[in-house]
C-alpha positions in Angstrom: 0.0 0.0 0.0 1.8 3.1 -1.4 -0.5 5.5 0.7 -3.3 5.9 3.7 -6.1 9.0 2.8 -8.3 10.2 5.2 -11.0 12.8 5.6 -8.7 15.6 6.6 -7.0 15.4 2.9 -8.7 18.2 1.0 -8.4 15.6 -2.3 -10.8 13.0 -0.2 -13.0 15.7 1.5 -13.6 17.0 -2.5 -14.5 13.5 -3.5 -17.4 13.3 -1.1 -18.8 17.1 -1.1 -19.6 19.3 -4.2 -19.5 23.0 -4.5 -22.9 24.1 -2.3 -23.1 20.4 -0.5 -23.5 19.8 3.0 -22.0 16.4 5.5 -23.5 16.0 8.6 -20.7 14.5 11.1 -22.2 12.0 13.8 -21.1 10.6 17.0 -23.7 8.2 18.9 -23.3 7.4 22.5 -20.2 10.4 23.1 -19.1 11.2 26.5 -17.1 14.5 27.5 -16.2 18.0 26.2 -16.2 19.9 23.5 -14.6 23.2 23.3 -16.5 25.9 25.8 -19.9 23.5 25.5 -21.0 21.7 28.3 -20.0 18.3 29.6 -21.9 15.5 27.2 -23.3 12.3 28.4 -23.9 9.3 26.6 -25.5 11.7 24.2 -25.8 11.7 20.0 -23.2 14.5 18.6 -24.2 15.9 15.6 -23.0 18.7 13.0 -23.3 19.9 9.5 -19.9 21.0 7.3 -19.4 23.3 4.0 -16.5 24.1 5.1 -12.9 21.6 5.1 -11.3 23.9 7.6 -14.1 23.9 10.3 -14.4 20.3 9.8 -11.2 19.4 10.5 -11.1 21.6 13.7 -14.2 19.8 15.4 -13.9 16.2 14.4 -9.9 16.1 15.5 -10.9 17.7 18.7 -14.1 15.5 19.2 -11.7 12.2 18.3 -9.6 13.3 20.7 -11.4 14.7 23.7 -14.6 12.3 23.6 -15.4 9.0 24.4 -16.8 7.0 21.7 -17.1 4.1 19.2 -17.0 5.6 16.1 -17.3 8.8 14.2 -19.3 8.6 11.2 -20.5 11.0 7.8 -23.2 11.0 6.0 -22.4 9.7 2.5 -25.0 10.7 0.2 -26.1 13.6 -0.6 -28.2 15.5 1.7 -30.7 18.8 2.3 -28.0 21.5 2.6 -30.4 23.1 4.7 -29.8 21.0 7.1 -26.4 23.3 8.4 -28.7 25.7 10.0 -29.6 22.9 12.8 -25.4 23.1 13.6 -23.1 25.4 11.3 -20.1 24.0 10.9 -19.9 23.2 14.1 -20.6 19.3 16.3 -22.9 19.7 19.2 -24.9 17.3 21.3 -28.5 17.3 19.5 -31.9 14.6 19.1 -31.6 15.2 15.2 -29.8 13.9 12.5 -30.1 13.3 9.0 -33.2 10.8 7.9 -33.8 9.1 4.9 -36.3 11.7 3.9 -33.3 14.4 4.0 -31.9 12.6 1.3 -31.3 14.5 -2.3 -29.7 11.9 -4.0 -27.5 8.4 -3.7 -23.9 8.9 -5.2 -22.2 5.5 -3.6 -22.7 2.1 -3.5 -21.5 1.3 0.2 -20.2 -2.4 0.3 -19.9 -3.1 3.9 -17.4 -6.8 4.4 -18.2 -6.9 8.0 -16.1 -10.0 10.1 -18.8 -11.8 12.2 -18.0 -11.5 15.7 -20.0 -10.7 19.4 -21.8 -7.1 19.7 -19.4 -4.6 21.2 -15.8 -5.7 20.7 -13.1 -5.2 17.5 -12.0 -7.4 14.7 -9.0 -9.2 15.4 -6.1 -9.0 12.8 -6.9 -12.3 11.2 -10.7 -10.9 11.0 -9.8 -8.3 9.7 -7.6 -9.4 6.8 -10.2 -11.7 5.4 -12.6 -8.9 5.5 -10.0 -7.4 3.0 -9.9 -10.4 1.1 -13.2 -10.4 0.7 -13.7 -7.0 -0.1 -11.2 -7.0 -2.7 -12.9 -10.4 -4.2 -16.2 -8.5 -4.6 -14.4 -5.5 -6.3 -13.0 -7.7 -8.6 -16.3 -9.1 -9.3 -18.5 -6.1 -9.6 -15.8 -4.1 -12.3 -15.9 -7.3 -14.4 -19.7 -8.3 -14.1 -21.5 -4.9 -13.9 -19.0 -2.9 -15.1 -18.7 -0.6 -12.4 -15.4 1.8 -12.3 -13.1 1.0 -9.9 -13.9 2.0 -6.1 -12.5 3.8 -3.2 -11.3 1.1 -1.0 -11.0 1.6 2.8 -10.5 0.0 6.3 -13.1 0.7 8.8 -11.0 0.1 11.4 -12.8 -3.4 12.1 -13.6 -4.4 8.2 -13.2 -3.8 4.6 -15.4 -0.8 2.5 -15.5 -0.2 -1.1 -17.5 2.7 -2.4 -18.4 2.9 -6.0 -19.5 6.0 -7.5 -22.7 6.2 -9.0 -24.6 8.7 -11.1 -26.6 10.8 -8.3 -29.8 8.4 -8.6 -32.8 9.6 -6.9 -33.3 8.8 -3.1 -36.7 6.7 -3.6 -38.2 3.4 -3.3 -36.8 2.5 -6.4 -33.3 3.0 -6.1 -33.6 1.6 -2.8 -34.7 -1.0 -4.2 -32.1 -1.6 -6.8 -29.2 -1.1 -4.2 -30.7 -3.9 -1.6 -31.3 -6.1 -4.7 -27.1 -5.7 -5.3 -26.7 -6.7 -1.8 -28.1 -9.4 -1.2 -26.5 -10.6 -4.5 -23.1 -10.1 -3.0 -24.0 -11.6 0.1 -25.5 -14.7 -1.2 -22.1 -15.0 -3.6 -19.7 -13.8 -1.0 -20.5 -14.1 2.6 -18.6 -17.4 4.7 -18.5 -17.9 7.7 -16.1 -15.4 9.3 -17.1 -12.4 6.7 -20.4 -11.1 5.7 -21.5 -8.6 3.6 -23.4 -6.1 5.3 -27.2 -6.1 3.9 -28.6 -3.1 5.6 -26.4 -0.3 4.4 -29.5 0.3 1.2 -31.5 2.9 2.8 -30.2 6.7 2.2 -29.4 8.1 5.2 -26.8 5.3 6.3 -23.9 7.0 7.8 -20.2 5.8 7.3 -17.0 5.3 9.6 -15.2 9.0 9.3 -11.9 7.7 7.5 -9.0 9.3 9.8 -11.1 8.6 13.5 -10.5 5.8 15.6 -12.4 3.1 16.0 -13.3 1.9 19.8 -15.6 -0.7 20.3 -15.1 -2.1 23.0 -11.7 -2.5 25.3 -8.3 -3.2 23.8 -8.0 -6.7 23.9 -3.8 -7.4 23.8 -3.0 -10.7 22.7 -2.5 -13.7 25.0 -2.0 -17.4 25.0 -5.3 -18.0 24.8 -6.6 -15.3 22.9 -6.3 -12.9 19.8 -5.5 -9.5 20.4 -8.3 -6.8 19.3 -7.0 -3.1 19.2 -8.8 -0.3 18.6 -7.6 1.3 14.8 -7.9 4.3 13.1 -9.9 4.3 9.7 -8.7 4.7 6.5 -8.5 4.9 2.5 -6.5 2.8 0.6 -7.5 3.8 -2.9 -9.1 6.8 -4.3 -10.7 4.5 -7.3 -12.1 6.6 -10.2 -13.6 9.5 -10.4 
């Protein structure tokens, strides 16, 4: 691997967000203190972003001064409207973005989730047959359906690939047409220590924020009886094509 992008590259942040676009940040479950706000409690933290600079700012600060499991993006395209609710800013908040918020679907989210308990991380082995499998289904969907090639990531438990679409309406029928590819995957792909996720098809799914850490769970170090399961950072392998 010849390089690791993450959301705080301008080049990736471009790839996701147009001119006039918005990206709602998330953080479910966050613990602790942002800036001058008050102290947060097991509380959703939420934002909207236009602006690379401003993102940056919170989402390092919120990785490193919260407690969480994840920090996620949304990854279609959404109501820019929605920024008035939290102006480039995050800030502990009831709302977020639903499916109904959604303009338009841009990606195809493969999801090559290891099968493990609720609530802990991927060990390494997981982890690299999550990769395996992602790259099989990547090889598969360029050659079959004649997709371009994707972005490829690590969630910091799994593998991702995105493939760009043509912005297709967010309705019932491109729903449709996106579960309908996932379940096809799955029933090709999954085995028994890697499946594909299934659920990611409705509009408003949000994504692992390539560049946070990942922390479900406790570190787990390795021992003579068991596998070690560390807590990773997320990342992008491949930029795919545009």
């Amino acid at each position: 691997m010849e390089s690791k992008y993450t959301l705080y590259d301008e080049i990736v942040w471009n790839t996701f967000i147009q001119t006039g676009e918005v990206m709602e940040v998330r953080i479910p479950s966050a613990c602790g203190k942002l800036f001058a706000s008050d102290f947060i409690r097991n509380q959703t933290v939420s934002g909207y972003f236009d602006d690379h600079q401003a993102f940056c700012k919170w989402v390092q600060e919120a990785d490193k001064k919260l407690q969480h499991s994840g920090i996620y993006f949304s990854l279609q395209v959404i109501d820019p409207r929605l920024i008035g609710r939290a102006f480039n800013r995050l800030k502990a908040t009831q709302l977020s973005t639903s499916d109904n918020n959604v303009l338009f679907y841009r990606w195809l989210l493969i999801d090559c989730d290891p099968e493990r308990p609720a609530g802990i991380s991927s060990s390494d082995k997981e982890l690299q047959e999550s990769l395996k499998i992602r790259d099989g289904v990547c090889n598969w969907i360029t050659a079959e359906m004649s997709f371009p090639n994707p972005l490829k990531a690590m969630s910091g438990n799994g593998g991702h690939a995105l493939f760009r679409l043509p912005d297709l309406p967010a309705n019932d029928e491109t729903k449709a047409l996106i579960k309908g590819i996932l379940d096809t995957l799955g029933d090709r792909f999954d085995n028994s220590i890697v499946k594909i996720d299934r659920t990611v098809f409705n509009p408003s799914r949000i994504v692992k924020l390539y560049g946070t850490k990942t922390g479900k769970g406790d570190h787990v170090p390795s021992g003579v009886y068991r596998e070690e399961r560390p807590h990773r950072s997320s990342y992008i392998e491949t930029l795919g094509d545009k």
